[in-house]
C-alpha positions in Angstrom: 0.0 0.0 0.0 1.3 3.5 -0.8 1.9 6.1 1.5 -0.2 9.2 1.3 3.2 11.1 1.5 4.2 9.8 -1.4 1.7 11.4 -3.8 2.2 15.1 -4.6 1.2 18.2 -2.9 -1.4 18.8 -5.2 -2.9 15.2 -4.8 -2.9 14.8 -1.7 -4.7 18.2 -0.8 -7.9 16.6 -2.7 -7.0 13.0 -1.2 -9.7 11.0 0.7 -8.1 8.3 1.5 -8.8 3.9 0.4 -11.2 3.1 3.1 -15.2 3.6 1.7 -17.5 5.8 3.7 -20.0 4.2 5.8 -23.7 4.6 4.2 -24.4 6.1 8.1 -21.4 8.2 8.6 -23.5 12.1 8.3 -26.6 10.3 10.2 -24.1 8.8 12.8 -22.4 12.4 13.2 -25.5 13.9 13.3 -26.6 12.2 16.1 -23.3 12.9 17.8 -23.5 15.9 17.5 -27.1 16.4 19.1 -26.4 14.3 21.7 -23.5 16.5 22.8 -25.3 19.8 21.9 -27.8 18.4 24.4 -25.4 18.0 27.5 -24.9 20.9 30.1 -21.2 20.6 30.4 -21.0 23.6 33.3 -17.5 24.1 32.7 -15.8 25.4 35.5 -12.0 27.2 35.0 -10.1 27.7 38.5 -6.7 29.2 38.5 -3.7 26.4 39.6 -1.9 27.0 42.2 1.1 26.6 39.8 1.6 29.0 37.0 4.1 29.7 34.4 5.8 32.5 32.4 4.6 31.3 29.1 1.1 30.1 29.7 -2.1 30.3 32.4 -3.0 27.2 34.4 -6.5 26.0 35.1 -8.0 23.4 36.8 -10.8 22.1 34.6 
């Protein structure tokens, strides 16, 4: 099986790869996508203790 990094540039920015779709895949992502729409996630950011010079720190 060829590499996808053997093709060129141009190819392989239009490249979808050997493996079919599944007949379900936008139904199946569809319902993913509801079902995590659906979810109150009450996401919570609390400063660590620990902090750097380069970046903030959070508990999640």
């Amino acid at each position: 099986m060829p590499l996808t990094f053997d093709l060129p540039l141009e190819k392989l920015k239009t490249y979808t790869g050997i493996n079919p779709r599944p007949a379900d895949f936008d139904a199946y992502w569809d319902d993913a996508l509801a079902e995590m729409r659906a979810l109150d996630p009450q996401v919570e950011l609390v400063p660590a203790a620990f902090q750097t010079p380069y970046a903030e720190c959070f508990h999640l």
